[in-house]
C-alpha positions as CSV (number, residue, x, y, z in Angstrom):
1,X,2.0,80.8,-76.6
2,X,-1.5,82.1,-75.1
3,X,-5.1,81.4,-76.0
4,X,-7.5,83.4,-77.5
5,X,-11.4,84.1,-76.4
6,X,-13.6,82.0,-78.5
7,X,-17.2,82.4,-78.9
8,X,-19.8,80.2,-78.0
9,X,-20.2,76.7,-79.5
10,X,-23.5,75.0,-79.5
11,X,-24.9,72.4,-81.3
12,X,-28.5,71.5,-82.7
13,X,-30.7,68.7,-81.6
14,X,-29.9,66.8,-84.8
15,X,-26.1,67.3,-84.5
16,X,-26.3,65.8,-80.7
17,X,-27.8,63.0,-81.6
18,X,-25.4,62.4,-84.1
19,X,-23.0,62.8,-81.9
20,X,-24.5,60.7,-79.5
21,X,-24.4,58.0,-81.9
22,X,-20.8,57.5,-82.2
23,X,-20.5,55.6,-79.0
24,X,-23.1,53.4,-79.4
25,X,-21.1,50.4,-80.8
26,X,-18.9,50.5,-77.6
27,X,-21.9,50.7,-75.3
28,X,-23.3,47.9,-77.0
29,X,-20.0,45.7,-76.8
30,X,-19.2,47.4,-73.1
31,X,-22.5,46.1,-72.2
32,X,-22.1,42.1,-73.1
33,X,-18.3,42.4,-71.9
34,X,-19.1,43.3,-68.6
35,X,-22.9,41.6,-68.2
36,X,-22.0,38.7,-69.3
37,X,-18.3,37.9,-70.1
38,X,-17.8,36.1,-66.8
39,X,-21.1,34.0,-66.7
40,X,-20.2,33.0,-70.5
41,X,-16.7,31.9,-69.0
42,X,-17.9,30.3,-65.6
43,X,-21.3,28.8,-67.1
44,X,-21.0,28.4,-70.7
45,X,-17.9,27.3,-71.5
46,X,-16.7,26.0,-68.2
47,X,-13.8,28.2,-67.2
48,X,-12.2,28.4,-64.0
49,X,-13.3,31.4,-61.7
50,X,-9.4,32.7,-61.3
51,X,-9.1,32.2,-65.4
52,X,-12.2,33.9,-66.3
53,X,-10.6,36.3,-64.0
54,X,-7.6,36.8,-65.8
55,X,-9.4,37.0,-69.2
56,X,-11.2,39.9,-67.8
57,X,-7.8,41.9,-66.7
58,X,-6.4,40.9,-69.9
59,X,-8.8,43.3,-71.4
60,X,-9.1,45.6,-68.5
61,X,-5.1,46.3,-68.7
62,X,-4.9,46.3,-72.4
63,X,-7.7,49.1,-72.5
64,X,-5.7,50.8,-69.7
65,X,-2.7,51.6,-71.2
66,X,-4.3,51.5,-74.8
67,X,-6.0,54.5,-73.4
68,X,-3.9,57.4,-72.4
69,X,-1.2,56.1,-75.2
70,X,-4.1,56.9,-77.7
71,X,-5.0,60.3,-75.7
72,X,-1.7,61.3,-76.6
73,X,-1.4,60.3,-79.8
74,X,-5.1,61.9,-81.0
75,X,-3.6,65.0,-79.5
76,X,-1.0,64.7,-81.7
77,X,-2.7,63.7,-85.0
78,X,-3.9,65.8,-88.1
79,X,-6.8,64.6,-89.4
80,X,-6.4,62.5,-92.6
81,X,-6.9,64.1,-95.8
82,X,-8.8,67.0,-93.4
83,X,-11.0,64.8,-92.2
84,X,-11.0,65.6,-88.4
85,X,-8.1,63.9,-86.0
86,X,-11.0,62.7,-83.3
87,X,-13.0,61.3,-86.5
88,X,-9.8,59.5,-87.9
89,X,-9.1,57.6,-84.3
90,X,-12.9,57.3,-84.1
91,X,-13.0,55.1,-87.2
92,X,-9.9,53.1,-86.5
93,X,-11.4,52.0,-83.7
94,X,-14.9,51.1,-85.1
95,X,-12.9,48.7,-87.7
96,X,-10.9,47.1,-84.8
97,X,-13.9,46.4,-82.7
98,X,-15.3,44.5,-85.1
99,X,-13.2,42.6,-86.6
100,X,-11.9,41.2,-83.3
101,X,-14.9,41.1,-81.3
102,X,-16.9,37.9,-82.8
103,X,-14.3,36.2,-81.6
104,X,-14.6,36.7,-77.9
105,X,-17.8,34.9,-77.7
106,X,-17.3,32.3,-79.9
107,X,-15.3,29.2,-78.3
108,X,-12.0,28.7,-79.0
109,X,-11.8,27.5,-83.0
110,X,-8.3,26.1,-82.5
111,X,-8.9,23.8,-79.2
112,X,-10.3,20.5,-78.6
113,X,-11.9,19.2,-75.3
114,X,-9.0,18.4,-73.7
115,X,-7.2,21.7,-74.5
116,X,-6.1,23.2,-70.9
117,X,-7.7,26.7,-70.2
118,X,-4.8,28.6,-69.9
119,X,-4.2,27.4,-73.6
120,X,-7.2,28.6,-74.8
121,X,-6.5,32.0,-72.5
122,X,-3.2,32.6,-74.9
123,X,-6.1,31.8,-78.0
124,X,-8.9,34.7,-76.7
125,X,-5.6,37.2,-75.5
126,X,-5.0,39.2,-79.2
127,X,-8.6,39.3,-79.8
128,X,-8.9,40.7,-76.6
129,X,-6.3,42.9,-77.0
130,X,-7.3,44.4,-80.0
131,X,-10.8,45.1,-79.2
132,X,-9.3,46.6,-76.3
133,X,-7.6,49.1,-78.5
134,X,-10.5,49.7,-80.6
135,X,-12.7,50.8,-77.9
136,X,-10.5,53.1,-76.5
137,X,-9.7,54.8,-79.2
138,X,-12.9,55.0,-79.9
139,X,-13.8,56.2,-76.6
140,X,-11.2,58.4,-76.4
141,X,-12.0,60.5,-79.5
142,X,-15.5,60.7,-78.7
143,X,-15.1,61.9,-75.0
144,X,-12.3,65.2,-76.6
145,X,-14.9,66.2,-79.4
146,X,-17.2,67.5,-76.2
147,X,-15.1,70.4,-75.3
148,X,-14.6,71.2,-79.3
149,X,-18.0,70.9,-80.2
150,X,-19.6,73.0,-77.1
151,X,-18.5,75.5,-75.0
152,X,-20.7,76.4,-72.1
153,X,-20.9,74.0,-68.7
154,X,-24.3,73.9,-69.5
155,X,-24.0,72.4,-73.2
156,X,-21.5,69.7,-72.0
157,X,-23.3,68.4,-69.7
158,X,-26.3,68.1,-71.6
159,X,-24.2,66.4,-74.7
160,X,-23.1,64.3,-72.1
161,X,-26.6,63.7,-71.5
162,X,-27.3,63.0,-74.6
163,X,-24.1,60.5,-74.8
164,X,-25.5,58.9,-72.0
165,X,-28.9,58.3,-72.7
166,X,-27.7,56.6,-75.7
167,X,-25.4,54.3,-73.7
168,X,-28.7,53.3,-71.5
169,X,-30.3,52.7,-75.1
170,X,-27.1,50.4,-75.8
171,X,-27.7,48.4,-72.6
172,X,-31.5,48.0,-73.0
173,X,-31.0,46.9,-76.7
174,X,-28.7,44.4,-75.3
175,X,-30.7,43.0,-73.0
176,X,-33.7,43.4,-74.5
177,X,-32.2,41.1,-77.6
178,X,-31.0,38.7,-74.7
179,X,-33.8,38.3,-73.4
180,X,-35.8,37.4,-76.9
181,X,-32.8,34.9,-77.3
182,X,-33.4,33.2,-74.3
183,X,-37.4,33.5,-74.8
184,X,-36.7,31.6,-78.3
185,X,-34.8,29.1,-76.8
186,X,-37.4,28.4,-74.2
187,X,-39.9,28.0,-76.4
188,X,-38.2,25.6,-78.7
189,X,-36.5,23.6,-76.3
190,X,-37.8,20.2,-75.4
191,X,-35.4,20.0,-72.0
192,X,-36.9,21.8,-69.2
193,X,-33.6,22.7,-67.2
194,X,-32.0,24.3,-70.8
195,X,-34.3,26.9,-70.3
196,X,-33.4,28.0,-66.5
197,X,-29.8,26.9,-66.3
198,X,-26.8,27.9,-68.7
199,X,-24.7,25.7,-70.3
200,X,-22.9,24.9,-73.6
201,X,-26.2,24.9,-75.2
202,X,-25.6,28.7,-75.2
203,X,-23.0,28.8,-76.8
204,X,-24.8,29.7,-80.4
205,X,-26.7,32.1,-78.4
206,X,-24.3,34.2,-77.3
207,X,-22.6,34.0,-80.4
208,X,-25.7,35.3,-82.0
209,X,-26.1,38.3,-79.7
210,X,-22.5,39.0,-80.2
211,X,-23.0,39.6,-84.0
212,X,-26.7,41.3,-83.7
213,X,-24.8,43.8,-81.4
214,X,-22.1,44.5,-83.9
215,X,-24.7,45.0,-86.8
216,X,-26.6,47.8,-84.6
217,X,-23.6,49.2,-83.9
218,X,-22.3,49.8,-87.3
219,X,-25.5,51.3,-88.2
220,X,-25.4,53.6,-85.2
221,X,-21.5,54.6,-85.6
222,X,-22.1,55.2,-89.8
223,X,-24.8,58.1,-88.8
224,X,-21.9,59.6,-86.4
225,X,-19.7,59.8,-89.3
226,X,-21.9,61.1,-91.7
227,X,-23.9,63.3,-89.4
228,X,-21.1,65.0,-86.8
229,X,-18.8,67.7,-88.4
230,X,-15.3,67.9,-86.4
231,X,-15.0,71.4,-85.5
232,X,-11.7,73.4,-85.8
233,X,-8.8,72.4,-83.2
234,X,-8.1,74.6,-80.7
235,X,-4.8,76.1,-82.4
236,X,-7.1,76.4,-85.8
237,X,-9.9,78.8,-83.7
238,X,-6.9,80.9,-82.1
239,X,-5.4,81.7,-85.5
240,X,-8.8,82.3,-86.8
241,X,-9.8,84.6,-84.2
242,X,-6.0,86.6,-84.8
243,X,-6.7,87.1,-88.7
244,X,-10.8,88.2,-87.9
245,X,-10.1,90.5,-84.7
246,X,-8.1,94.3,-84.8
247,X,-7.8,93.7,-81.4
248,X,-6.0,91.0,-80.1
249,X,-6.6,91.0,-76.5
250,X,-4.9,87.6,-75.4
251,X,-6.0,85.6,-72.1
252,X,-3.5,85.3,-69.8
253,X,-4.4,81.3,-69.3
254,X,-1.7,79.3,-71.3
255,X,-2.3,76.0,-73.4
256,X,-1.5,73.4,-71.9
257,X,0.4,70.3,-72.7
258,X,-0.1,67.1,-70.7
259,X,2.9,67.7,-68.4
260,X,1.1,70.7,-67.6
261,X,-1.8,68.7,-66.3
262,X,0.2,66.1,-64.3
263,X,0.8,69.2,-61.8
264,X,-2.6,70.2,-61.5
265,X,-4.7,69.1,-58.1
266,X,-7.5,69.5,-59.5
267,X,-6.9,66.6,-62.0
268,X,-5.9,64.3,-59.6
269,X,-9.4,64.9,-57.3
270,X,-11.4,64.2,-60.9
271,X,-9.1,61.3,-61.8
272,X,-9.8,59.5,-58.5
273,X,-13.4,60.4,-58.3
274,X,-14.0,59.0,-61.9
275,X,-12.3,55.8,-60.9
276,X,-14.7,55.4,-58.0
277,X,-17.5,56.3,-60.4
278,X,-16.6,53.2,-63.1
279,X,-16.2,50.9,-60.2
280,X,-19.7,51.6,-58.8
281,X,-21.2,51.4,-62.3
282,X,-18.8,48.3,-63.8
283,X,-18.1,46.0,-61.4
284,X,-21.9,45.9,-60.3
285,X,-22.9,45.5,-63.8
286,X,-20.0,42.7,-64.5
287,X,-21.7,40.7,-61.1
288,X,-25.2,41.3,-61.3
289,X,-25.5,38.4,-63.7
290,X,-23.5,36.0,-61.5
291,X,-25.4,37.3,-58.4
292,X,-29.0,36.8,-59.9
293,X,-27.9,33.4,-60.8
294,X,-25.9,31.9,-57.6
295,X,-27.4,34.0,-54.9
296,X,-30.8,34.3,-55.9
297,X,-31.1,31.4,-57.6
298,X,-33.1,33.4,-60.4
299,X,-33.6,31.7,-63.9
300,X,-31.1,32.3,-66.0
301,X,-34.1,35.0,-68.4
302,X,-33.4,37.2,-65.3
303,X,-29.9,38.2,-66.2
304,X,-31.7,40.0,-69.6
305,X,-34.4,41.4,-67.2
306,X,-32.9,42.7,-64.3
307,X,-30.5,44.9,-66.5
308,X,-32.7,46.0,-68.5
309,X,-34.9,47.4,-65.1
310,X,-31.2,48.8,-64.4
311,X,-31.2,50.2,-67.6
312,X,-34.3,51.9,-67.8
313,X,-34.6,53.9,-64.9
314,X,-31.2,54.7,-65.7
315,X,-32.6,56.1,-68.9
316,X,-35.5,57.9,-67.3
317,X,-32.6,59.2,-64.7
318,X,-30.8,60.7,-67.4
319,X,-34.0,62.8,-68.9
320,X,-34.2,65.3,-65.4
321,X,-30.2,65.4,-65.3
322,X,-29.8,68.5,-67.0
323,X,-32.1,70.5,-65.0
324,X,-31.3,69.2,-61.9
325,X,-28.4,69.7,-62.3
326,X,-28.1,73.4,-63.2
327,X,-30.7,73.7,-60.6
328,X,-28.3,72.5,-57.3
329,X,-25.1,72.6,-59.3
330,X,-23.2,69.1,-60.5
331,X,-21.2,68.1,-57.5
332,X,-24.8,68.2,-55.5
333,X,-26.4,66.0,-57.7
334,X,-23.2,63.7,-57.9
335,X,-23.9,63.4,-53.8
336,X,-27.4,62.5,-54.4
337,X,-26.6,59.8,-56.8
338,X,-24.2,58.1,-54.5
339,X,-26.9,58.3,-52.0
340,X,-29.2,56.0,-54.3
341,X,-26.3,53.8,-54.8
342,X,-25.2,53.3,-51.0
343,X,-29.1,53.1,-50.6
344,X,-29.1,50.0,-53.3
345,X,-26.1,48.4,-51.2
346,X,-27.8,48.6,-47.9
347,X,-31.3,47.1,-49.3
348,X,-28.9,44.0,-50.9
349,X,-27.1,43.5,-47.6
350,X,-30.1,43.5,-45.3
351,X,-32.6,41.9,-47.6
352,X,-30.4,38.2,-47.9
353,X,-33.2,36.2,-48.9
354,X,-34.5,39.3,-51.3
355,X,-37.1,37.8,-53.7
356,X,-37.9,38.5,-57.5
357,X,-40.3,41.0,-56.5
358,X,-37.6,43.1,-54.4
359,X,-34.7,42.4,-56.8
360,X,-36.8,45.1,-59.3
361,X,-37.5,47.8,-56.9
362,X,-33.0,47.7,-55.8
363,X,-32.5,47.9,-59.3
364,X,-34.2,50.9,-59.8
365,X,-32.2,52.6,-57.0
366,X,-28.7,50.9,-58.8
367,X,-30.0,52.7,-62.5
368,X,-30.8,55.9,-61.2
369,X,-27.8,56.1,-59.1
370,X,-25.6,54.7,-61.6
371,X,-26.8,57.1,-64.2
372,X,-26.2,60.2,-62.2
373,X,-23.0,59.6,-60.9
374,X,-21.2,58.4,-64.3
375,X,-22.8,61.4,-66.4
376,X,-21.6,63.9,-63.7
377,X,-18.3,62.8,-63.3
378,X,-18.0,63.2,-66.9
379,X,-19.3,66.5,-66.9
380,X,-16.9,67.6,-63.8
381,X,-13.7,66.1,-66.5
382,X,-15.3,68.4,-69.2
383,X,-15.5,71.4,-67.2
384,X,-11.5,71.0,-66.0
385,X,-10.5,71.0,-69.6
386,X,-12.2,73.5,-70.2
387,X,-11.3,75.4,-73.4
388,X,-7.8,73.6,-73.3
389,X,-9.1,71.1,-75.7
390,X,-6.1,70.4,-77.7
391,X,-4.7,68.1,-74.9
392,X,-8.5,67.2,-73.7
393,X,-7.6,63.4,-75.3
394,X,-4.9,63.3,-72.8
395,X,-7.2,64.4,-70.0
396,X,-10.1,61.6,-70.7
397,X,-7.2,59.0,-71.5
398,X,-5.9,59.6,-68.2
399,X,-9.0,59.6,-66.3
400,X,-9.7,56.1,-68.1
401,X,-6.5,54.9,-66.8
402,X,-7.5,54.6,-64.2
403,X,-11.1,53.0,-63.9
404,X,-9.7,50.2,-66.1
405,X,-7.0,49.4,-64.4
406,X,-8.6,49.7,-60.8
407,X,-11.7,47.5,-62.4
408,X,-9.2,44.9,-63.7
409,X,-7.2,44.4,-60.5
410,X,-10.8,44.6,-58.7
411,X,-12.4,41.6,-60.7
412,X,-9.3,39.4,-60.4
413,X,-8.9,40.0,-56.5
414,X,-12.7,38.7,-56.3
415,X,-12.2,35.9,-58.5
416,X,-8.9,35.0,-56.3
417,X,-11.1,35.2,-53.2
418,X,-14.6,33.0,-54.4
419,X,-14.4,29.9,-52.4
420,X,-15.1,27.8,-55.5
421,X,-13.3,27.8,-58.6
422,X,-15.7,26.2,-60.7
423,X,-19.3,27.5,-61.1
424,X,-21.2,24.5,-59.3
425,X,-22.5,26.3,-55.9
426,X,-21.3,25.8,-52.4
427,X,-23.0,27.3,-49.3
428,X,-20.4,29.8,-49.2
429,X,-20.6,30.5,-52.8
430,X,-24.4,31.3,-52.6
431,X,-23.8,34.4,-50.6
432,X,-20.5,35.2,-51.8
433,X,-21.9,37.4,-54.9
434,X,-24.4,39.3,-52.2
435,X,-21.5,40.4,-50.6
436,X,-19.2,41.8,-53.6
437,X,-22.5,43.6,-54.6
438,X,-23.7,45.2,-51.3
439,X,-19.6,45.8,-49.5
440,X,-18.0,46.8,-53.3
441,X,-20.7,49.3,-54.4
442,X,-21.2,50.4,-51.2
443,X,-17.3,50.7,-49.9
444,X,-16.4,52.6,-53.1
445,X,-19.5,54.7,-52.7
446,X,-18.4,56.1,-49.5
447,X,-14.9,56.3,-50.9
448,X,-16.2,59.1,-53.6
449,X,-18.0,60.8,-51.0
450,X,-14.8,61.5,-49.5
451,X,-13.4,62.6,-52.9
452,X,-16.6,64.2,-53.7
453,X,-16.4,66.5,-50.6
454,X,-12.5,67.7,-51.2
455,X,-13.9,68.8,-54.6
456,X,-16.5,70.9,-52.5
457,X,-14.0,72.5,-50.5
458,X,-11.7,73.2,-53.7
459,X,-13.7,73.1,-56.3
460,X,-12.3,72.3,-59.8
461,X,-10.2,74.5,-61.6
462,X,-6.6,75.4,-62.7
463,X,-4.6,76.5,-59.5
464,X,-0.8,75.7,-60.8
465,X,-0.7,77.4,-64.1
């Protein structure tokens, strides 16, 4: 079977925001799970660091193999009653995410005091596993409806953009909301050391946040549905270019299955630089909190405001990427946003007794650089699909894969490692979260620089096929 020339697929500025829109509700849930799932565990409801650990792989693993299974399986799927294959996973999702997410901030309804933890682990595990599910599939049929809706490099990357900016609006609405909740709470609260320290006394809090979040996103993920058409499949634009041309002139690229792709170098060198890119962006945002709080000694309003400096110049980042970008080319601007990020590391590694004051201006560097990498490592998986879109699902799935899975086993060797297993600090636990966010970010920086620079010797494309 061979593939047919399509024409040009753009979009207008309503229709991207639209777009944009559909991955809100993850972003917003992706955003509390990784901020501040662990503090909630360690300070809140008094977990064990190893435990809280294994909660977090729970999810991470779940989501990993969640993810290329529903790759393969949107691939696969006609849309229900025509409306859209990508839109019928999209929505499945949205309903799983939120009828399993309240729970995962809210204690355990089942357990008493004196209910062991790995108890209320086997309580918080189907919850976690079906949110898990939700949000990949949701992710999942978000990221393949980029190559269906657009065609040019240029247009993906700025949907990608687009995508993007939205998921640094997630984060600041997050954080912003946070830190209202913990403004409230100061203000009403007749115990001084409630209002710097966390403790069960934010449990409603959470629990709050954890529902304001899921409102938004609904909102957010209803204009996607109503306002994004799903365009024609790949398959549907070949046949319709074969009934509307008299000359059939056919390409001699093949489409491919996801076999196909398993032989491909080229997706391998993405795969692996994605990976490095998620582990930059979530394992910094999962310890940011617990490293404002232990190292620093910051009040606990800091973990809303330090995010949300992350988050804004991650915003204002993402506003110049386009042009940038098609100024110096992707992979160029992909090397200078590893350079902010390695430049973040080295300013949290030198600076050990770093005060509020500097904690805003290595922020900054961790937003910008976080903003540029992910959005351009997204852009380089776009442009190896290409226009082989019908197995595009499989591609991101894949690519997923991996950055959950090497996240998961990443949080629960550090967790293994702290020197204390419960959250009252230790002189070896003050510094231990300056180290995971200086050596981690910085280590895996210099491991996509490595990656980075085989892609600039063989740059991305089909070789095999």
């Amino acid at each position: 079977m061979e593939q047919f020339v399509s024409p040009d697929r753009s979009l207008s500025v309503c229709k991207r925001v639209c777009y944009a829109a559909g991955h809100f509700l993850n972003d917003l849930c992706a955003s509390m799970w990784f901020t501040y799932l662990l503090v909630y565990l360690h300070s809140v409801l008094g977990f064990q660091s190893t435990y809280a650990g294994v909660m977090l792989l729970i999810g991470q693993i779940a989501d990993g193999v969640c993810t290329p299974l529903v790759g393969y399986e949107s691939d696969r799927t006609q849309g229900v009653l025509r409306y859209g294959k990508r839109k019928t996973w999209h929505l499945l999702g949205i309903v799983c995410v939120l009828v399993s997410f309240p729970f995962i901030f809210t204690p355990c309804l089942a357990c008493s005091d004196n209910t062991p933890q790995w108890a209320q682990i086997l309580y918080f595990s189907p919850f976690i596993i079906i949110f898990q599910f939700g949000w990949a599939a949701t992710q999942i049929s978000h990221l393949s409806l980029i190559p269906e809706l657009v065609s040019s490099e240029s247009a993906k990357v700025e949907l990608t953009a687009y995508r993007y900016a939205f998921t640094v609006a997630a984060n600041l609405t997050v954080y912003t909301v946070a830190w209202l909740l913990f403004h409230f709470q100061a203000q009403h609260s007749v115990d001084p050391s409630i209002a710097d320290n966390l403790s069960q006394e934010d449990i409603p809090l959470f629990r709050m946040l954890a529902l304001i979040v899921l409102g938004i996103g609904a909102l957010f993920s209803l204009i996607f549905h109503v306002g994004t058409k799903e365009g024609p499949s790949a398959s549907e634009r070949e046949n319709r270019l074969i009934e509307s041309s008299s000359i059939q002139e056919p390409l001699t690229r093949p489409v491919f299955q996801w076999k196909q792709w398993l032989k491909e170098p080229s997706f391998y060198q993405v795969a692996f630089l994605y990976m490095c890119t998620r582990l930059i962006v979530n394992l910094s945002q999962t310890y940011i909190s617990v490293y404002l709080t232990n190292s620093l000694m910051l009040p606990k309003n800091f973990i809303a405001i330090i995010p949300l400096v992350i988050y804004v110049s991650s915003f204002v980042c993402s506003l110049v990427m386009k042009p940038v970008s098609k100024r110096i080319g992707i992979s160029i601007t992909y090397l200078f946003g590893l350079l902010l990020v390695l430049g973040f590391a080295t300013w949290v590694f030198v600076d050990k007794h770093m005060g509020a004051e500097s904690i805003y201006g290595a922020a900054v560097l961790l937003g910008a650089g976080s903003a540029t990498i992910l959005v351009m490592s997204l852009s380089m998986t776009a442009t190896l699909i290409g226009e082989q879109t019908q197995s595009g699902a499989f591609v991101y799935g894949s690519m997923s894969l991996t950055d959950k899975v090497a996240n998961g086993v990443g949080v629960i060797i550090i967790q293994s490692v702290r020197p204390c297993s419960t959250e009252s600090c230790c002189p070896a636990c003050v510094w231990f979260y300056r180290d995971v966010m200086a050596t981690v970010t910085g280590g895996v920086a210099l491991a996509a620089a490595l990656c980075l620079l085989t892609i600039l010797i063989w740059p991305i494309r089909i070789r095999k096929n």
